[in-house]
Each structure stands twice: as C-alpha cells, then as structure tokens.
C-alpha positions as CSV (number, residue, x, y, z in Angstrom):
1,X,-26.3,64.1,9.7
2,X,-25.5,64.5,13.4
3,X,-22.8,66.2,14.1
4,X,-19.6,64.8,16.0
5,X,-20.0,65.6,20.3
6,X,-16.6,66.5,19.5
7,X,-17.6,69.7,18.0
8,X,-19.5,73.0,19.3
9,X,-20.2,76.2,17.1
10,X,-17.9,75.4,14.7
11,X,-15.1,74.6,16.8
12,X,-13.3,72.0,18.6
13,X,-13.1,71.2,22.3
14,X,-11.0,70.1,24.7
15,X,-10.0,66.4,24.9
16,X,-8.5,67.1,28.3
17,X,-11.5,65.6,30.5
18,X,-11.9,62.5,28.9
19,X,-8.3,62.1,29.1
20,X,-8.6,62.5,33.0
21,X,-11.1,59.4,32.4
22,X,-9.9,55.6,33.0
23,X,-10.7,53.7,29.8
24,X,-13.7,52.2,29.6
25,X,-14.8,53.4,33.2
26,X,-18.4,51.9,34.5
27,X,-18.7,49.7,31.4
28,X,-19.2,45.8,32.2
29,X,-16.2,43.5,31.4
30,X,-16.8,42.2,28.0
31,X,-15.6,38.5,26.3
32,X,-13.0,39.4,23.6
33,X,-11.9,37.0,20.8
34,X,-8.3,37.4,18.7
35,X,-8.2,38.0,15.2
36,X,-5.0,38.9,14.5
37,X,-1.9,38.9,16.6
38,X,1.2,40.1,15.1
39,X,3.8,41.2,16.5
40,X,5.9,41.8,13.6
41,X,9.2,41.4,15.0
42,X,10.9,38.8,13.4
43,X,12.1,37.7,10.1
44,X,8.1,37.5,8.7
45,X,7.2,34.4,10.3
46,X,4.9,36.2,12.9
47,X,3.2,38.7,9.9
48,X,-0.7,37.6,9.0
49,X,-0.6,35.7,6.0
50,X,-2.9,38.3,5.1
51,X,-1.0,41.2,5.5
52,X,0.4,42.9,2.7
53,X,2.9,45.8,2.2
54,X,2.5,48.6,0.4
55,X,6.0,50.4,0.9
56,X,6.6,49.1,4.4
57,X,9.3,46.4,5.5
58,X,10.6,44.5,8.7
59,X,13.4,45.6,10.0
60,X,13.9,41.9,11.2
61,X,14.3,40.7,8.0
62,X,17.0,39.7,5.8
63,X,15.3,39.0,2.3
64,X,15.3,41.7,0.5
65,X,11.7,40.6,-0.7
66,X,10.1,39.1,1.8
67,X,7.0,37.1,3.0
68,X,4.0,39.4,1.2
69,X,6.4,42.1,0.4
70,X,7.5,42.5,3.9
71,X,11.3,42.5,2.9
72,X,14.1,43.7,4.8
73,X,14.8,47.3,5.5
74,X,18.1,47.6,4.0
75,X,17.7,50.0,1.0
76,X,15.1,52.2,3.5
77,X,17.7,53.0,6.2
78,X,17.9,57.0,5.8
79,X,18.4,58.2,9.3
80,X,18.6,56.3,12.7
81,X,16.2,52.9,11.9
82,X,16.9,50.0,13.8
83,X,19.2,47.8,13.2
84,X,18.5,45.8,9.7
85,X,18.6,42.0,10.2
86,X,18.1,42.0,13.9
87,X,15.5,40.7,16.1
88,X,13.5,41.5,17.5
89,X,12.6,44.2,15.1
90,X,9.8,46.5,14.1
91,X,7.5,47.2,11.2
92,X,8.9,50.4,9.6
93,X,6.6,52.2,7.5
94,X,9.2,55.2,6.9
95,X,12.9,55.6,7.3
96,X,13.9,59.4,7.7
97,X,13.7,60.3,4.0
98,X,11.7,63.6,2.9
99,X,8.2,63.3,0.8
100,X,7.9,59.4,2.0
101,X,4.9,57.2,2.8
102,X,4.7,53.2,3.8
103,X,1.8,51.4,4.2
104,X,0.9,48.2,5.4
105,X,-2.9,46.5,5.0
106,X,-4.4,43.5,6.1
107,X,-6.2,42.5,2.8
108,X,-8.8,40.5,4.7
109,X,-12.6,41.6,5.5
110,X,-13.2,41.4,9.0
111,X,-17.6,41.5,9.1
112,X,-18.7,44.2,10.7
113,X,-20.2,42.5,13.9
114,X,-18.9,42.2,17.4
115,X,-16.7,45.6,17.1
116,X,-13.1,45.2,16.8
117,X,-10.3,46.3,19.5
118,X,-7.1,47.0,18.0
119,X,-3.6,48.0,20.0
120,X,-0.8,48.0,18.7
121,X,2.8,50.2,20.0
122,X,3.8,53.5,18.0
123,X,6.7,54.9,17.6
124,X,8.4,58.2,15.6
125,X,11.3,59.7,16.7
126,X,14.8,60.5,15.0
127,X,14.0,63.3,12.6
128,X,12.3,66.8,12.9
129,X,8.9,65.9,14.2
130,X,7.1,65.3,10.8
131,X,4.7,63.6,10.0
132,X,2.6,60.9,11.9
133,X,1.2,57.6,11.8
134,X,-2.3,56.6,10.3
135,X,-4.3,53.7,11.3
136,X,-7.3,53.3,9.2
137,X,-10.3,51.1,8.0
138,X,-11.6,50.6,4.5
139,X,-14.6,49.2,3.0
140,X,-14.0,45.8,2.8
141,X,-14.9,45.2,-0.9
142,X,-12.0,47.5,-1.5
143,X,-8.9,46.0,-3.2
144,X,-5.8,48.4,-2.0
145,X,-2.9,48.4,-4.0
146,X,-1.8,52.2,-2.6
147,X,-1.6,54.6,0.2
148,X,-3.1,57.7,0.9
149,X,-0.9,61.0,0.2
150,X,2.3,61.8,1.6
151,X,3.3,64.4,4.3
152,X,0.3,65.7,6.6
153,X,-2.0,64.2,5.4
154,X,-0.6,60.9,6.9
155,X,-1.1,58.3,4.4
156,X,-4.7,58.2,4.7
157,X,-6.5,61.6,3.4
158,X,-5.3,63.3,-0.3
159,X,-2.9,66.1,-0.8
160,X,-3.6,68.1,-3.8
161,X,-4.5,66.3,-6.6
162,X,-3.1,63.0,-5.1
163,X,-5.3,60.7,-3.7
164,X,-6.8,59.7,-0.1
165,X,-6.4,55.7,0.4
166,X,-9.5,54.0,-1.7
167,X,-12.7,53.2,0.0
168,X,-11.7,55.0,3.2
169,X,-14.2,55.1,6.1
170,X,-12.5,56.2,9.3
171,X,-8.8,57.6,9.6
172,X,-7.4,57.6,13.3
173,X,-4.1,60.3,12.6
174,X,-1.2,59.9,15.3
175,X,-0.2,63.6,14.4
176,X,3.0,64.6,15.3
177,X,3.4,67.3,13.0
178,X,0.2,68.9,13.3
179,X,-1.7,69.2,9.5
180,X,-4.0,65.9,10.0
181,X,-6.6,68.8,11.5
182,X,-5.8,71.0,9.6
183,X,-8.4,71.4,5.9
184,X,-5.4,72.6,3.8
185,X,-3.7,71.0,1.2
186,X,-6.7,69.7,0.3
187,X,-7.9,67.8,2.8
188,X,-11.7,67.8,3.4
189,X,-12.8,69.6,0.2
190,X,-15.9,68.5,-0.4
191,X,-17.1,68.3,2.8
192,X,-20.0,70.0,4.5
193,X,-19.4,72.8,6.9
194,X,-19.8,71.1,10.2
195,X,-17.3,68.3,9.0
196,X,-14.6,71.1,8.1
197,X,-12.0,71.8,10.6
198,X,-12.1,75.2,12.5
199,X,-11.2,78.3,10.7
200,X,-7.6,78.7,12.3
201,X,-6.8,75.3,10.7
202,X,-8.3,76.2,7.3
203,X,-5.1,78.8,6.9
204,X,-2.2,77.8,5.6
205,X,1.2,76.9,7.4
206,X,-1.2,76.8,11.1
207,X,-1.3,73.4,13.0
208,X,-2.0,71.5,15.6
209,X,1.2,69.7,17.0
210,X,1.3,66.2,19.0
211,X,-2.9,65.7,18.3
212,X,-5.2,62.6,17.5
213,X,-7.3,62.9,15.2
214,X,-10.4,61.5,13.3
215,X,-11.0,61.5,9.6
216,X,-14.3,59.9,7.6
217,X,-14.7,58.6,4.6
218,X,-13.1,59.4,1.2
219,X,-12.6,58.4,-2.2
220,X,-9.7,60.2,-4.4
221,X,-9.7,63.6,-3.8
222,X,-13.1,64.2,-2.4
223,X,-14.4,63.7,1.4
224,X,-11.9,62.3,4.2
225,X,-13.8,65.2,6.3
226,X,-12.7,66.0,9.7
227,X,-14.9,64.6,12.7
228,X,-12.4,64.9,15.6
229,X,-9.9,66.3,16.8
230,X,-7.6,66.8,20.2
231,X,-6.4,70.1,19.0
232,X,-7.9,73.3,20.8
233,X,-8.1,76.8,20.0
234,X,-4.9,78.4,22.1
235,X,-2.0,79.5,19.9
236,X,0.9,77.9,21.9
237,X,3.3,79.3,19.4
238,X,4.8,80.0,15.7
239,X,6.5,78.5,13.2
240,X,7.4,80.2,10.4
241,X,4.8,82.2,8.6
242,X,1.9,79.7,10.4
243,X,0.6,79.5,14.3
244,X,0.5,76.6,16.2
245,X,-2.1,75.4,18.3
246,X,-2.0,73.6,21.7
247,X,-2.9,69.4,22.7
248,X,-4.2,68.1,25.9
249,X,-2.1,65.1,25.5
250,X,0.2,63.9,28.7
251,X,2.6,64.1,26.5
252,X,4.4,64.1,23.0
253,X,3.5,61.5,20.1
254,X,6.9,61.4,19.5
255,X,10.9,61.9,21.1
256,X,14.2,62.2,19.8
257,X,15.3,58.8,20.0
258,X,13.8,54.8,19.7
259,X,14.1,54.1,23.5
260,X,12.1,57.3,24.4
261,X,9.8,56.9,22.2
262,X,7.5,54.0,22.5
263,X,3.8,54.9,23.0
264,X,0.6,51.9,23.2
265,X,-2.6,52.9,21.4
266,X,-5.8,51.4,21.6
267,X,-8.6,51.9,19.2
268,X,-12.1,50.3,19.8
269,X,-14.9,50.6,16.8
270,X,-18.1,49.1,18.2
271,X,-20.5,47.5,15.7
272,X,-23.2,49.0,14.2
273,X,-24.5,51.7,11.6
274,X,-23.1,54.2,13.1
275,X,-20.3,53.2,15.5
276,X,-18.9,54.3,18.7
277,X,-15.1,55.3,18.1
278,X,-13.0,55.7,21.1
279,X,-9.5,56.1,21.1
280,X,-6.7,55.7,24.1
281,X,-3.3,56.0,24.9
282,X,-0.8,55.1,27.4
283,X,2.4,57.1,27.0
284,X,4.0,54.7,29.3
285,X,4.4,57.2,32.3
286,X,2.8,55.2,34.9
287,X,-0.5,56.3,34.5
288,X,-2.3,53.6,32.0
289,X,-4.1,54.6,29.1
290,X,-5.4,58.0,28.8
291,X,-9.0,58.2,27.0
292,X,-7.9,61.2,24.6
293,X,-11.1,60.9,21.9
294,X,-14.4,59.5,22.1
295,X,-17.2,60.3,19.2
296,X,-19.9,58.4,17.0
297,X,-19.6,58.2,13.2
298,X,-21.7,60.3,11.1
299,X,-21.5,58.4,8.2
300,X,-23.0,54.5,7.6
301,X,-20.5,51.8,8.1
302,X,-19.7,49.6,5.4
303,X,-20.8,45.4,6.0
304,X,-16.8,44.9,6.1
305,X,-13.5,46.5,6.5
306,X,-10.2,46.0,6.0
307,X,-7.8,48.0,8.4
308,X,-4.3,49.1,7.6
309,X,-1.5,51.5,8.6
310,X,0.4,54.2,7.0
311,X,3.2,56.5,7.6
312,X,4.7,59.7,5.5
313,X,6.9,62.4,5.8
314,X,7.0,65.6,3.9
315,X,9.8,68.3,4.0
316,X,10.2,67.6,7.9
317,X,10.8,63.9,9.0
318,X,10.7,61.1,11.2
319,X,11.2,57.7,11.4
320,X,7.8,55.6,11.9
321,X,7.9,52.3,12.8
322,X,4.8,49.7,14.4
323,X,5.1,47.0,16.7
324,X,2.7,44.4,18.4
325,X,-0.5,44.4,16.3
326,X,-3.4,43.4,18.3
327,X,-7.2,42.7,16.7
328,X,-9.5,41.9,18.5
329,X,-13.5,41.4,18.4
330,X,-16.4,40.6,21.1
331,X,-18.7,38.4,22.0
C-alpha cells in the first residue's frame, strides 16, 4: 500500500506550507454541478428529503419530531445552544452535555464519479474545548442507523469496545480537543504500522489540540487507521498527566462563544480508485481558505458513498452545531 505523503519515518509533518498555499492554485477552473444544498436553517423545509438524523436536531424547529427526525432542539439545550424555535437556526449535533454524540447522514448514494466538493460552516464553542466535528463518507451499500463512538474519537472511529460508524471509508476529524490523532482508546487497532499515528500519540492522555485530521476505513472495532494529520511533533504544553502537541492552523477550530466561532470548511474527494483528498479552511480572518491537508487514499474506494456528520463530547464539552451544507460534483 503506498503510504500517505503526509507521513515520513514514522511521523507526521507539517501542514504549515500547504496552508501558505491558495486552494486549488494552478489548477484549471472546473464545471461544478449541485447535489445537495441545505442550509438547514429553518423549521426543516430546507433539509434533503434524504437526510436523516441520528441524534441531531434543528434548532429552527418547533416539532418536537420533525421532518426525518430533525425535531426541535428543545430537550438538547444543556449549555448556551441557540435559541430553540428561531430562525434562522443551525443543525446541532451536540448541546453541552458530557459523553454525547449527534449524527446526521444523507441516506442517499452519490456514484462515485465526477468527485464531490462539499462546504459547509462549523462551529464549537461554549464549553471546555471538547470534542470536534466529524465529516465522513461511507460505502454506499451501507444502511446507517448509528454513529461512530463518543468523545475523541468524534463520531466516526470506535472507542473501546464501541463501535466506529459502519462501512466507513474516509473520516475528515475537526479536532478541537486533540485525540482524533491520537491511536488510544482504541482507535486504529488493527492497523498496519505506517497507518498508526506517531509514537507520542500512541500514549495515553497526549494530544494534538485544534488539528484536522484524516481517518480510513473501518468496520466495528477494527481499522479507522490514521492517514493524516496536521498535528506536529513540538510539545506546546501539558495537561494533566498527558503532553500536548502543537497545529499549524491560523487559528483555533473553536472560541468561547457562537459569534466568534464560525469557521467554512471545504472538502474535495476526486474520483477514482484511489482519490485525491484535499481539505481547506477559511477561518474568516480575511485571508480565504487556507489548504491545511492534502493526501491520496491508500485504500480502494467503494462504487458509492453516502456522506454524513457527527459530533460528541466526552468528559470536556462543547457545543457543535453545522450550517450551510454544500455538495457538489464535476463535470
């Protein structure tokens, strides 16, 4: 298998020049054609008829059930969510509560041809930095009905004896926390050694703060290997009994509040055996997006997918909510 450029003698390196990159520099303009729009702000009118929830709600809403299970937020309002009931609103995947995960799926196979383009806006704020968001596809024969496991491992990759998400190929982790690169708790096992994160992230309680990260497939509690990763080797600090290791991002996945927290993320998947995965972000500074991760899969691509978000918290928290869903394929 050929190995991730992201990785060099067992380690990972540096996003930081490919962040100084402009997306898509020197490639020719390419014809794109919509898929999905959604921008998930209202009462559910404006959610793919699709889409499905699996723990997630609108915070737009006002029935408590909802159009595909994507009720109101009313009995998930730990912490300082949005508003329930007003618009425009937000698709939360978790409130502030501890040991929490949201998902929601577009239960739809898109054919792998063309590539797909998918933005959408993030945001996590109002708790104590934990966990992240997950964006992820699936094979598309796969009928979901769950999320991955709770806490760092994001809603996509398994914890323990829980389970990863079912028929996962590629997990894009929005890691505020820091443990999506990490191999602990279970993440990875099974996986050969170039596909296992570096040592320091192999021992317990270390992270990688504010990173993006790239997971492969998985199924139950095997595989969901690491393939890249923005973390880097410098110990910026400790927490605890654990170190924590530095990110070449412009800036934090997350803030303490909604208004200071809004951050667009693009993700492109070309088509192919083997995609291209690149992955942007524009923190909203002024700058435009910032290429932070850019590597080709390993690991054969399935004939469809089915894409998704999830959310979770662990013993640390956040609020995690998704706005503006863009899909988008080309000609």
């Amino acid at each position: 298998m050929k190995r991730t450029a992201m990785f060099a003698a067992g380690s990972m390196m540096l996003a930081a020049a490919l962040a100084a990159l402009p997306a898509g520099a020197g490639a020719a303009e390419e014809k794109k054609v919509m898929l999905f729009n959604a921008p998930m702000t209202s009462n559910g009118e404006d959610v793919p008829a699709a889409a499905l929830s699996l723990g997630a709600c609108l915070t737009g809403a006002s029935d408590p059930v909802g159009i595909n299970g994507f009720g109101s937020c009313a009995d998930q309002a730990e912490g300082d969510v949005p508003e329930s009931g007003k618009v425009p609103g937000y698709l939360q995947l978790t409130d502030a509560s501890t040991i929490n995960t949201g998902a929601a799926i577009l239960n739809q196979a898109l054919p792998n041809e063309g590539g797909i383009e998918v933005t959408f806006a993030q945001y996590q704020y109002g708790g104590t930095g934990a966990d992240g968001i997950s964006f992820f596809l699936v094979d598309g024969e796969t009928d979901l009905t769950e999320a991955g496991a709770f806490g760092g491992s994001l809603g996509y990759a398994q914890h323990g004896d829980l389970p990863g998400v079912d028929g996962a190929y590629l997990g894009l982790g929005l890691d505020a926390w820091g443990n999506f690169s990490a191999d602990t708790e279970g993440r990875g096992n099974g996986c050969p050694e170039e596909y296992r994160a570096p040592e320091q992230l192999q021992v317990p309680f270390n992270r990688a703060p504010d990173n993006v990260v790239l997971r492969g497939p998985g199924q139950g509690t095997e595989g969901y290997c690491l393939l890249a990763s923005t973390a880097t080797d410098e110990v910026v600090g400790t927490a605890g009994d654990g170190e924590l290791y530095g990110s070449p991002l412009a800036a934090s996945l997350r803030a303490d509040t909604l208004d200071e927290s809004k951050r667009k993320v693009k993700l492109k998947v070309t088509e192919g055996t083997h995609p291209k995965v690149t992955v942007d972000i524009d923190f909203l500074d002024g700058d435009g997006w910032h290429r932070v991760l850019e590597t080709e899969m390993p690991f054969e691509a399935p004939d469809t997918f089915k894409i998704g978000f999830a959310a979770s918290t662990g013993g640390a928290t956040d609020v995690h909510l998704i706005r503006h869903l863009r899909v988008e394929t080309f000609e």
